[in-house]
C-alpha positions as CSV (number, residue, x, y, z in Angstrom):
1,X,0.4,88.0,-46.6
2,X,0.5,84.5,-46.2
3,X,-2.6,81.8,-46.9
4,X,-3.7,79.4,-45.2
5,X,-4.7,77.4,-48.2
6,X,-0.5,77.6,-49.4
7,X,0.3,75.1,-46.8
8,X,-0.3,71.5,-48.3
9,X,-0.5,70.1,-44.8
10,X,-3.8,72.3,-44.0
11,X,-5.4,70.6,-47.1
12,X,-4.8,67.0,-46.0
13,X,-7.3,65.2,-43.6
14,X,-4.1,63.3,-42.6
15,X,-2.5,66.2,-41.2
16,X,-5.0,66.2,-37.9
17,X,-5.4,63.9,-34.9
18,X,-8.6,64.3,-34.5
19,X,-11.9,64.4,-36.7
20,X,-15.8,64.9,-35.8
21,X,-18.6,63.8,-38.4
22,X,-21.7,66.6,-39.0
23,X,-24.7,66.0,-41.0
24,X,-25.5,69.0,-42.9
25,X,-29.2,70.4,-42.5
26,X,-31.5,72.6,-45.0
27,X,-30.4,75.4,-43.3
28,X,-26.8,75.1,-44.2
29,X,-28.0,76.1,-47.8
30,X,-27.5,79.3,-49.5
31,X,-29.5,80.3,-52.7
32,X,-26.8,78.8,-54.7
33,X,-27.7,75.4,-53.3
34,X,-24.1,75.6,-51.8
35,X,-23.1,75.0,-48.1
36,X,-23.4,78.8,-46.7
37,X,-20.3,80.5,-45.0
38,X,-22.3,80.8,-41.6
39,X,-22.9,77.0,-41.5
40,X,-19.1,76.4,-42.8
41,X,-18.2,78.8,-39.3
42,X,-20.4,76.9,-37.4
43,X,-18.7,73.5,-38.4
44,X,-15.4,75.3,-37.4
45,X,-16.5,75.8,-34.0
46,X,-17.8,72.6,-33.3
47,X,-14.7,70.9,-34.2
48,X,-13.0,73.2,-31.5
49,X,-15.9,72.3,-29.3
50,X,-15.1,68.9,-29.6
51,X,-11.1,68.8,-29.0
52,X,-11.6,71.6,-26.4
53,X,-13.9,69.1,-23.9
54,X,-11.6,66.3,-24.8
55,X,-8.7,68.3,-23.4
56,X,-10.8,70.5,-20.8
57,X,-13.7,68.7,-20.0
58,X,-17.6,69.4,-20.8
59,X,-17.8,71.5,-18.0
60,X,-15.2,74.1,-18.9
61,X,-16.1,74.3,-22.5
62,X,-20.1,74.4,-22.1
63,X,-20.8,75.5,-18.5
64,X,-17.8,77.4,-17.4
65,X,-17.4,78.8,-13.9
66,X,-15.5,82.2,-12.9
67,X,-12.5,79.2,-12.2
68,X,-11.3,78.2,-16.0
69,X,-12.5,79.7,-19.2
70,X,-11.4,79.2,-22.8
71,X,-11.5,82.7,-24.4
72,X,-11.8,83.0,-28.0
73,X,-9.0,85.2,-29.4
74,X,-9.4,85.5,-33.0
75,X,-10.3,83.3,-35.9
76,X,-9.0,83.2,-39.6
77,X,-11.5,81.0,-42.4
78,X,-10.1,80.6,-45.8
79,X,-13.3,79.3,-48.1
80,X,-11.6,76.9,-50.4
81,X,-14.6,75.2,-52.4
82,X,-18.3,74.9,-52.6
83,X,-20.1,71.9,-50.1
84,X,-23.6,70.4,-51.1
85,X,-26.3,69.2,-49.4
86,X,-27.5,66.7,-48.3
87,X,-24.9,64.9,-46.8
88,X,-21.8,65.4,-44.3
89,X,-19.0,66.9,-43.5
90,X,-15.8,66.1,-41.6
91,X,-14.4,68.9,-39.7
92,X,-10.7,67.7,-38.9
93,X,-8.7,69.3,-36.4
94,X,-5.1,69.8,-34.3
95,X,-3.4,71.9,-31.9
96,X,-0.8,74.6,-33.9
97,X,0.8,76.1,-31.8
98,X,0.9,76.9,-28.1
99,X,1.8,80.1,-26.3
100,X,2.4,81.3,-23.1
101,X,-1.0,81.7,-22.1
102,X,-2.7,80.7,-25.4
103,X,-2.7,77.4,-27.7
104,X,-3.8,77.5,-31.2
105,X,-5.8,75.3,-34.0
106,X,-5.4,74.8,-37.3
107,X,-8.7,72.7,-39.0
108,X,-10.5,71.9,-42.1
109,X,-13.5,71.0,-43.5
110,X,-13.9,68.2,-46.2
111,X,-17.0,66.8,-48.4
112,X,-15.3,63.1,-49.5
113,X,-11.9,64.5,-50.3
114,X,-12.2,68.0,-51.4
115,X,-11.1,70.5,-49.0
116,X,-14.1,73.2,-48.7
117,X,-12.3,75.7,-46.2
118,X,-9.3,75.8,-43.9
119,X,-9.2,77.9,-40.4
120,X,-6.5,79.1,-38.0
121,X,-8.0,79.9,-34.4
122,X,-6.4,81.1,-30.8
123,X,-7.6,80.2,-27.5
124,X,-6.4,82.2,-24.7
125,X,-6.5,80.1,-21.1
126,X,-8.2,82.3,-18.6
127,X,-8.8,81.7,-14.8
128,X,-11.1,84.0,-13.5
129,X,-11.4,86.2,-16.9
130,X,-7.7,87.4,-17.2
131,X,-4.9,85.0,-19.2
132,X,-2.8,82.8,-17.2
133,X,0.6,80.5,-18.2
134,X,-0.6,76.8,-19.4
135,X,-0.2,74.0,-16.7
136,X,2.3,72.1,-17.7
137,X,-0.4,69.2,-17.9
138,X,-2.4,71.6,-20.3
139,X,0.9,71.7,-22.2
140,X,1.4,68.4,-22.0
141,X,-2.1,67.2,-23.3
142,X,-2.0,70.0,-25.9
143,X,1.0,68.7,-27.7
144,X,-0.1,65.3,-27.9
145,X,-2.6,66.3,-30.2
146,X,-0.5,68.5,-32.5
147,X,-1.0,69.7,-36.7
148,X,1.0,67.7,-39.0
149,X,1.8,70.7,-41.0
């Protein structure tokens, strides 16, 4: 089975388009005085957050209506090295792939420049609650904003 972590690209903040800044809090600390795996996830999903209201709007992504939806397929974290805190973390992300009805992201975490984990998640486009085929301006926007990998 393949890893994540095996494609250089994934473990360059270069390789993505776009990047978001997070302060870590307390909370994000394990026993170990290490960045926990919970907070790591949560860092993933603002970063979609983030490119998914860029491309879709606010609206769709924190309010969304029985019109659009993004539904959250599936989700793949590869924990690469320990975080710390106090400080910050910069969740870097790009568009991997994009389906039919679906569009994918690859992302990483960084402290400085270590690579703490590396994630692969799907996105299916819904109208109404069931998948439908990408506008072609959804396309469009989507592959402007592509992984370097």
């Amino acid at each position: 089975m393949a890893r994540l972590r095996d494609e250089s690209a994934r473990l360059k903040l270069g390789s993505y388009p776009r990047t978001v800044e997070i302060r870590t809090i307390y909370g994000d600390v394990d026993s170990f005085q290490h960045l926990n795996n919970v907070a790591l996830a949560r860092f993933f999903e603002e970063g979609r957050a983030v490119l998914n209201m860029e491309l879709f709007g606010v609206e769709t992504v924190v309010r969304p209506t029985a019109g659009v939806q993004l539904l959250f397929a599936s989700v793949a974290i590869e924990h690469l090295a320990q975080g710390t805190y106090p400080g910050s973390v910069t969740v870097a992300t790009g568009i991997s792939a994009i389906g039919r009805s679906s569009f994918s992201q690859s992302a990483a975490i960084f402290q400085g420049e270590t690579c703490l984990a590396v994630c692969e998640a799907a996105t299916v486009y819904a109208v109404d609650g069931k998948g439908q085929a990408l506008p072609d301006s959804v396309r469009s926007a989507l592959s402007k904003i592509s992984f370097a990998g």
